[in-house]
C-alpha positions in Angstrom: 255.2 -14.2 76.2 258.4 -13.4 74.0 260.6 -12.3 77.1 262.8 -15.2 77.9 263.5 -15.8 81.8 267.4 -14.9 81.3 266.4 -11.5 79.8 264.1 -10.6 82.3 266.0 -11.8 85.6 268.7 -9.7 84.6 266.5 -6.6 84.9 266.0 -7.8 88.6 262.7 -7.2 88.0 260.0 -9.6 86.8 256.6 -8.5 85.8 253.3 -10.7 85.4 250.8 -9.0 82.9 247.4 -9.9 82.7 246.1 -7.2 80.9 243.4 -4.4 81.5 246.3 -3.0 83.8 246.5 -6.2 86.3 249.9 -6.5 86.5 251.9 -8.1 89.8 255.5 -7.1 89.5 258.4 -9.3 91.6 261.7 -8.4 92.5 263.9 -11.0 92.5 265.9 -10.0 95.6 263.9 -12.0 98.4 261.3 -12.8 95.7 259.5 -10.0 96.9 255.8 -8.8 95.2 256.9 -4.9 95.4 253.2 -4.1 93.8 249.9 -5.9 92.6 247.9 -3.8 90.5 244.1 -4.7 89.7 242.2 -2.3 87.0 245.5 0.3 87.6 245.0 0.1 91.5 247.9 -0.9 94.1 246.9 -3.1 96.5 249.9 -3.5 98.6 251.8 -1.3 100.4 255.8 0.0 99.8 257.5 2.3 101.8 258.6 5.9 100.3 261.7 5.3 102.2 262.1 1.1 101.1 264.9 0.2 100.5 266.5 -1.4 96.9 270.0 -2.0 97.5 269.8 -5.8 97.3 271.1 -6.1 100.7 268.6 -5.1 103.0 264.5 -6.3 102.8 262.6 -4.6 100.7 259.6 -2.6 103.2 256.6 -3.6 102.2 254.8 -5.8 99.4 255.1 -9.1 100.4 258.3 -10.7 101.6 259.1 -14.3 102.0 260.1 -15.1 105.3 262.0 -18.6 106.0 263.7 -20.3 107.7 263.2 -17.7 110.5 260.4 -15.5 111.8 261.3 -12.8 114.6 264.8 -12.1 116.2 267.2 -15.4 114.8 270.5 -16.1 116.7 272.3 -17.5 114.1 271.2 -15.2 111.3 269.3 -12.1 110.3 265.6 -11.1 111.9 262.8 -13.4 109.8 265.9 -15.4 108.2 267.6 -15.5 104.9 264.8 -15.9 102.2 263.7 -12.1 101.9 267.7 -10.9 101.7 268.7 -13.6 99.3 268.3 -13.0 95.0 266.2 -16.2 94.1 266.2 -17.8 90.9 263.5 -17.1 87.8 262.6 -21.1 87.4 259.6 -20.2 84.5 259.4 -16.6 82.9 256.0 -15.1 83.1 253.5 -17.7 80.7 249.7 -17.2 79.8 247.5 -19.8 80.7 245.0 -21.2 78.4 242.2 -19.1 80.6 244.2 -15.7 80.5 245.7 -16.0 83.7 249.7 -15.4 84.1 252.1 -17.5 86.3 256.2 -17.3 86.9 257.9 -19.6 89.3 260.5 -18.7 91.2 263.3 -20.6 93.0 265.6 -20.9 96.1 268.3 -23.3 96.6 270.8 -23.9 99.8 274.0 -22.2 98.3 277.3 -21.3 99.8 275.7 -17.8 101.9 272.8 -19.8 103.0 275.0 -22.6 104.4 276.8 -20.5 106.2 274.1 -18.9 108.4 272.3 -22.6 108.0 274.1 -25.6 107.0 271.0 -27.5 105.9 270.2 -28.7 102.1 266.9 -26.9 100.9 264.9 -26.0 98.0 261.9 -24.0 98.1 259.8 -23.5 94.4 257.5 -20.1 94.8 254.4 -20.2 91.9 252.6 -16.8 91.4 249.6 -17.2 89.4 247.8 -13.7 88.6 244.2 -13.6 88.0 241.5 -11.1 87.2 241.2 -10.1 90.8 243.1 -12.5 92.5 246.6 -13.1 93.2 247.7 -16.6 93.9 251.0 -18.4 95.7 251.7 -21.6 96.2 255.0 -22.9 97.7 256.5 -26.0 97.8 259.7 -26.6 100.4 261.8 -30.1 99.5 264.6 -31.5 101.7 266.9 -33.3 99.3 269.0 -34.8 102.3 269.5 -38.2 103.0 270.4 -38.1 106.1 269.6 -34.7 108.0 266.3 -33.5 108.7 265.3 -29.5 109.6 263.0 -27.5 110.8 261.4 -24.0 109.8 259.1 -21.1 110.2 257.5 -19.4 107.1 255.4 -16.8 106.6 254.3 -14.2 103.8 254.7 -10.9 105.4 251.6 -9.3 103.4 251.8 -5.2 103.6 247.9 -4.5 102.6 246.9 -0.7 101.0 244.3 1.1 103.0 243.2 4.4 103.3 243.0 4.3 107.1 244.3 1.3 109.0 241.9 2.3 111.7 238.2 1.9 109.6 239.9 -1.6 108.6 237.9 -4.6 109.9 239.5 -8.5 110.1 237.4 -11.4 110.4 238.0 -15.3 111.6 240.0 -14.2 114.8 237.4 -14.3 117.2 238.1 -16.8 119.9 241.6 -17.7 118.7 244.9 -17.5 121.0 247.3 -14.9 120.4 250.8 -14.3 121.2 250.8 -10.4 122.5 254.6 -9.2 121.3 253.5 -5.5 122.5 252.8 -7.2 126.4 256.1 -9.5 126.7 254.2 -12.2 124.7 251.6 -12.9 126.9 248.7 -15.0 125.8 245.3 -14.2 125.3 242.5 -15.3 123.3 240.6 -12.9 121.2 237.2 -11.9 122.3 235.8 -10.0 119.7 234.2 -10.6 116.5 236.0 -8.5 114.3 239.6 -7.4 114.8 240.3 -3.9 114.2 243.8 -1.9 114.9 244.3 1.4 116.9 247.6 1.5 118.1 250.7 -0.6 118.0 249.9 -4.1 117.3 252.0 -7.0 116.7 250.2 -9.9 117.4 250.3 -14.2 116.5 246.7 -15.5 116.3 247.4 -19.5 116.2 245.4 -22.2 115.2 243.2 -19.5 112.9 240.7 -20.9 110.3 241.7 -20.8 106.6 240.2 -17.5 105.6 240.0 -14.0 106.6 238.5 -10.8 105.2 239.6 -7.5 105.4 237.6 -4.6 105.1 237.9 -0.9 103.7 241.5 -1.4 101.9 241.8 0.3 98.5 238.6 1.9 97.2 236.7 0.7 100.2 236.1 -2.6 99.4 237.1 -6.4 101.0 240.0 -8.0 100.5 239.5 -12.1 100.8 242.8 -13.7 102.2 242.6 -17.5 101.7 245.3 -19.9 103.4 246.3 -23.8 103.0 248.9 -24.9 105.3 249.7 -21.7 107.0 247.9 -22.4 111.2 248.6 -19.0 112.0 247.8 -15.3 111.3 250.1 -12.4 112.3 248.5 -8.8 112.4 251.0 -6.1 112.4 251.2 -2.4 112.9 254.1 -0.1 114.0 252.2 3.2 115.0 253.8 6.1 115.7 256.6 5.5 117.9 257.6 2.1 116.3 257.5 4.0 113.0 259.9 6.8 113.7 262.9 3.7 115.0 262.8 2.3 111.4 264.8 4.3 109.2 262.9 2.7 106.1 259.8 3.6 106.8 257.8 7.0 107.2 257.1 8.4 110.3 253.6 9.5 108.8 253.0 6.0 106.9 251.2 3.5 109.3 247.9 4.7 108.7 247.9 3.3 105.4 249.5 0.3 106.0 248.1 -3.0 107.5 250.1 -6.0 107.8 248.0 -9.5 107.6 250.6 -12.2 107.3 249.7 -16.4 106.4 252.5 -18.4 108.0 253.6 -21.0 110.3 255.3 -19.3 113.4 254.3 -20.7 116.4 255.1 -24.6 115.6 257.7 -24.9 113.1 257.4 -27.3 110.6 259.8 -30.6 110.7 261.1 -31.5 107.4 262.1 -35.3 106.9 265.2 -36.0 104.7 263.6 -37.2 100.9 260.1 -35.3 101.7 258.4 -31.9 100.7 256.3 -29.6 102.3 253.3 -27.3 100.6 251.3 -24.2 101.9 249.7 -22.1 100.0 247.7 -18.5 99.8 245.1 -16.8 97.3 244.3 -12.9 97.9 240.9 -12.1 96.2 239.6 -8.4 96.1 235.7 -9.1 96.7 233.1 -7.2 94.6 230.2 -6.7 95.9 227.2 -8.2 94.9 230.1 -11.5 94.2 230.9 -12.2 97.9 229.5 -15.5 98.1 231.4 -17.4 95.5 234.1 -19.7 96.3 237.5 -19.3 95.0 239.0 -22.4 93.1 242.3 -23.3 94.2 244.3 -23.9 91.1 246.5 -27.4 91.8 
């Protein structure tokens, strides 16, 4: 593709385009994927009300969450990562089989330090497919001396026409972490998970895949994990909804949030060593449902 990385990165704004309107656009403040469009159809969820004034996060898509998830006494709720302008490593390039990939970049600098005085660099590869959208993240402690540690999560908003028809599989009989009870624990009983009313819950130790059902158009929506031991399933409701001046009092219904990350155990970086997790959304057509996705390395 002709646009160089400078070029684009100045816009704030970079878009993958895969043709046959499948686009997945970024914004480069908290590497944020503000929308993921398959056959002209949003999958994610934004806000009316988000906010773009490259200070506060961006309400919806998917923000990247690190080194922080929750309340953070020496920083900003879910940390630094989804306030912070990262860095456009690779413009958007075709791949010999159509797909489109960008990488993006984070490094410790001198805001970063001063919240968190720890060398970092995170690399953040999108790869968009025909109905897929693919991340992989790589995490790299360049210290000699100083190890850290981290939570990270992607805070996926999903599209739905009614959060309450939605169905989510592989929770049953995983522990979760209740933050609408005083974060009791309890283990989930039921087969499928469904939300109807204010949920904010940390299913741990939850196997690599999930699938959602009725988001956009009906159909399933495959979310596929590497590295990521726990699932977060969020909804504000009414009352949650109307103390967040960024989001609409009338929105939850079409919102669900389904988020990969690693919350519960935070992951201890050694100086010199790297860390990689990864996740591949996958809108399932029926009649296609058993085939596996390929993880592209």
């Amino acid at each position: 593709m002709a646009t160089t990385a400078a070029a684009m990165a100045a816009t704030s704004v970079v878009v993958l385009d895969r043709g046959n309107n499948t686009t997945c656009t970024i914004n480069l403040h908290g590497a944020t994927v503000v929308s993921w469009r398959v056959n002209n159809q949003e999958q994610l969820f934004v806000s009316k009300l988000a906010s773009f004034d490259g200070k506060k996060a961006i309400r919806g898509g998917i923000p990247f969450v690190f080194p922080q998830f929750g309340a953070w006494s020496f920083g900003p709720q879910h940390g630094f990562a989804r306030i912070t302008r990262w860095h456009l490593e690779r413009a958007p390039d075709r791949l010999h089989n159509g797909d489109v990939e960008a990488i993006f970049s984070l490094m410790d600098n001198e805001f970063t330090r001063s919240i968190w005085n720890y060398q970092f660099r995170i690399t953040y590869r999108l790869i968009l497919r025909e109905k897929e959208l693919h991340f992989h993240i790589g995490v790299y402690n360049p210290s000699k001396e100083l190890s850290f540690s981290f939570n990270m999560l992607l805070h996926t908003y999903l599209k739905v026409p009614d959060v309450r028809r939605c169905q989510i599989t592989g929770l049953h009989g995983c522990h979760f972490i209740d933050k609408t009870r005083e974060n009791a624990l309890y283990q989930e009983g039921r087969e499928v998970v469904t939300v109807n009313e204010w949920t904010d819950r940390i299913y741990q130790h939850t196997p690599q895949e999930h699938v959602i059902t009725n988001v956009v158009s009906g159909r399933k929506m495959r979310l596929h994990k590497y590295n990521f031991p726990d699932t977060v399933i969020w909804n504000p409701w009414i009352d949650r909804s109307r103390e967040m001046s960024d989001f609409g009092d009338d929105e939850f219904p079409n919102m669900l949030c389904v988020e990969a990350g690693n919350v519960t155990s935070p992951v201890i970086l050694l100086p010199g060593t790297a860390f990689e997790a990864s996740q591949i959304l996958q809108i399932i057509i029926e009649g296609n449902v058993s085939r596996k996705t390929k993880r592209n390395r």
